[in-house]
C-alpha positions in Angstrom: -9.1 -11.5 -9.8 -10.0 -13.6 -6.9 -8.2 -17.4 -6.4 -10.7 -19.0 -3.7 -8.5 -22.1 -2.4 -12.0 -24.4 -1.9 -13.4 -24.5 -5.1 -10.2 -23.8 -7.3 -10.7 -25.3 -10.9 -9.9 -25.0 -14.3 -12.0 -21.6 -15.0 -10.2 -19.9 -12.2 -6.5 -21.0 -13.5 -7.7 -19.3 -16.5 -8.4 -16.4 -15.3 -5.2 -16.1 -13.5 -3.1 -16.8 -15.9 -4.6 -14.1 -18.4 -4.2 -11.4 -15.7 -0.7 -12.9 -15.1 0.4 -10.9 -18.5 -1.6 -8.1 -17.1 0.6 -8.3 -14.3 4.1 -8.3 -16.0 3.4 -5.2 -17.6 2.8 -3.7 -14.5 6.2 -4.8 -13.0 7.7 -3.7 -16.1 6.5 -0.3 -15.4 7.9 -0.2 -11.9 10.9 -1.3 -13.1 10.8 1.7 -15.6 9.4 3.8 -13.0 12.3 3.2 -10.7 15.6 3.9 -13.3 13.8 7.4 -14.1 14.0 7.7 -10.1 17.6 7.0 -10.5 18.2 9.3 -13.9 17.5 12.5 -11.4 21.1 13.3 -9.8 23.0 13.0 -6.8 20.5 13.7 -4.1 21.1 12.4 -0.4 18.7 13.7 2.4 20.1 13.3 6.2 17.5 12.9 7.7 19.5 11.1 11.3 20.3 14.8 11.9 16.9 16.4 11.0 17.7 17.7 7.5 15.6 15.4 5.8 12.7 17.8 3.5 10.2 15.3 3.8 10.4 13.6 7.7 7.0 13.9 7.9 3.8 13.4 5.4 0.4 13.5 6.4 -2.7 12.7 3.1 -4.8 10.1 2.2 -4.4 6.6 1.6 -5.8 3.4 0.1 -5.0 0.0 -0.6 -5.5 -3.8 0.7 -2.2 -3.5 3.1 -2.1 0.3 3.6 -5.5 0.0 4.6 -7.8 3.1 3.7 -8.6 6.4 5.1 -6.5 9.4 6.8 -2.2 8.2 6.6 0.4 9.7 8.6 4.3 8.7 7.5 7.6 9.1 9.7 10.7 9.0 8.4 13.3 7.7 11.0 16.1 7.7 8.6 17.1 8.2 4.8 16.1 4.4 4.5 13.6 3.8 6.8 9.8 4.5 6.8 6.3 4.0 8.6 3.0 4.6 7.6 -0.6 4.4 9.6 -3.9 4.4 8.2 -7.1 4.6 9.7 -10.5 5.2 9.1 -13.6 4.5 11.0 -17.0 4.8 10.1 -20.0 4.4 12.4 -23.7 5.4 11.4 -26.0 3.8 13.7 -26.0 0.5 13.5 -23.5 0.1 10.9 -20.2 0.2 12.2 -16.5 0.4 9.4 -13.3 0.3 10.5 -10.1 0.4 8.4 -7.2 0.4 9.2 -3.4 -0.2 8.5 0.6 -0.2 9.2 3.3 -0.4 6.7 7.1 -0.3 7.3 9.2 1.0 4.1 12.5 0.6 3.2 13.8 2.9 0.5 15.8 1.7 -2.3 17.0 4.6 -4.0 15.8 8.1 -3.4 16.5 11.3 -5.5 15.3 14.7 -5.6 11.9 14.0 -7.5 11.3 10.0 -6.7 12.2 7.4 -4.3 11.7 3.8 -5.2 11.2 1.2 -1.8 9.7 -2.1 -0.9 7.3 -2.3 1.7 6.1 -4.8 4.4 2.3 -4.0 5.1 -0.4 -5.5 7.1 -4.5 -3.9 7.5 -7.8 -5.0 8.9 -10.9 -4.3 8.1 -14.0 -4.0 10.4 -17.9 -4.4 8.9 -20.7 -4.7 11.0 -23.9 -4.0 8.8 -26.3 -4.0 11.7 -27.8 -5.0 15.3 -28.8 -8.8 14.0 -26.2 -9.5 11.2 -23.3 -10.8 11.1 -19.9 -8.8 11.3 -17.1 -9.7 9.0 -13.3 -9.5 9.3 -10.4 -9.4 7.3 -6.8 -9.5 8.0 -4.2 -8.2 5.3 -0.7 -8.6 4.9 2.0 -9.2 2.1 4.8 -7.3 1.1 5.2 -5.2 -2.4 7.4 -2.3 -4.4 6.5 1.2 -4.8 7.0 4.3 -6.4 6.7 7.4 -5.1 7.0 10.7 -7.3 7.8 14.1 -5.1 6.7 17.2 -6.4 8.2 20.9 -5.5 5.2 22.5 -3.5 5.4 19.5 -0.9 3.0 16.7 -2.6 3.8 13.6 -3.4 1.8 10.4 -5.2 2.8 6.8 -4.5 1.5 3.8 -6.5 3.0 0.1 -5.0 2.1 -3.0 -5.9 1.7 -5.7 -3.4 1.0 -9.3 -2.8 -1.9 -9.4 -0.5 -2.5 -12.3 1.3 -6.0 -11.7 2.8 -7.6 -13.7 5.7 -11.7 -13.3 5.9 -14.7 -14.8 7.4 -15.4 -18.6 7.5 -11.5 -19.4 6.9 -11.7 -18.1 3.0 -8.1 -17.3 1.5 -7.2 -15.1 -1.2 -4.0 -13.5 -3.1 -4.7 -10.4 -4.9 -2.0 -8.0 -6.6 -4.5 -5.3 -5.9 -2.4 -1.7 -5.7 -1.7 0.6 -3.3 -2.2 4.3 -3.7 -1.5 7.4 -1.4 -1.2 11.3 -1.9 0.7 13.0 0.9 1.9 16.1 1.4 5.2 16.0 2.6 7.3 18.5 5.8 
């Protein structure tokens, strides 16, 4: 779903509002998501005093404001997170670059979940060749996540931002496109 601010008519309305139900199903599911992260029991890390299981995460990420490629995450505290993404590409001519920083705050964590909102900006690099033109994108917007911990170390996060994206040529755009990221967690 795209909503291009120049040429915005009555086809495109359409189409936003159908994915617009799509849409609060998907916060429903959070919602859902979230209350079975708080059905778990009492379970308060410390992580000011370096007791905290899962301080550090390093896997792989994707998304329009994580950005895409290899992710690192520090926790400094029991509610306070951030992430880096980065991946560059280069073959030739043909240059990629992605990258990405998002700051969490944690909602409510237990033993097996942690529910959070984030604030997340990315860019994106793409230069096809010697005598084309390069394109770039800024990305930012904030969103709600999920993430589900598992007992060896891993751990899956889905969130679901608002993306306001900046590209070439002044074009706008607001996607709810989702973030994804599997980390394993020290």
């Amino acid at each position: 779903m795209t909503i291009h601010l120049k040429n915005l008519d009555r086809d495109n309305i359409i189409y936003y509002n159908h994915n617009m139900k799509i849409n609060k199903y998907i916060l429903v599911a959070i919602l859902l998501s979230a209350s079975v992260a708080q059905a778990h029991g009492g379970y308060e890390p410390d992580c000011a005093q370096n007791l905290c299981p899962d301080k550090f995460g390093i896997g792989v990420a994707v998304g329009p404001t994580y950005g895409a490629g290899l992710a690192f995450k520090y926790k400094f505290s029991s509610v306070f997170a951030m992430q880096v993404n980065a991946m560059p590409y280069y073959d030739g001519d043909k240059k990629i670059f992605l990258g990405g920083a998002t700051f969490f705050i944690t909602l409510h964590e237990k033993r097996w979940a942690e529910a959070y909102v984030t604030a997340g900006a990315s860019a994106l690099y793409y230069s096809p060749g010697k005598f084309q033109r390069s394109e770039k994108y800024f990305i930012f917007g904030p969103g709600i996540g999920v993430t589900w911990k598992f007992p060896n170390g891993l751990g899956a996060s889905i969130e679901f931002p608002i993306s306001f994206i900046f590209g070439p040529d002044e074009d706008f755009y607001i996607l709810p496109i989702p973030n994804t990221s599997f980390m394993y967690y020290f």
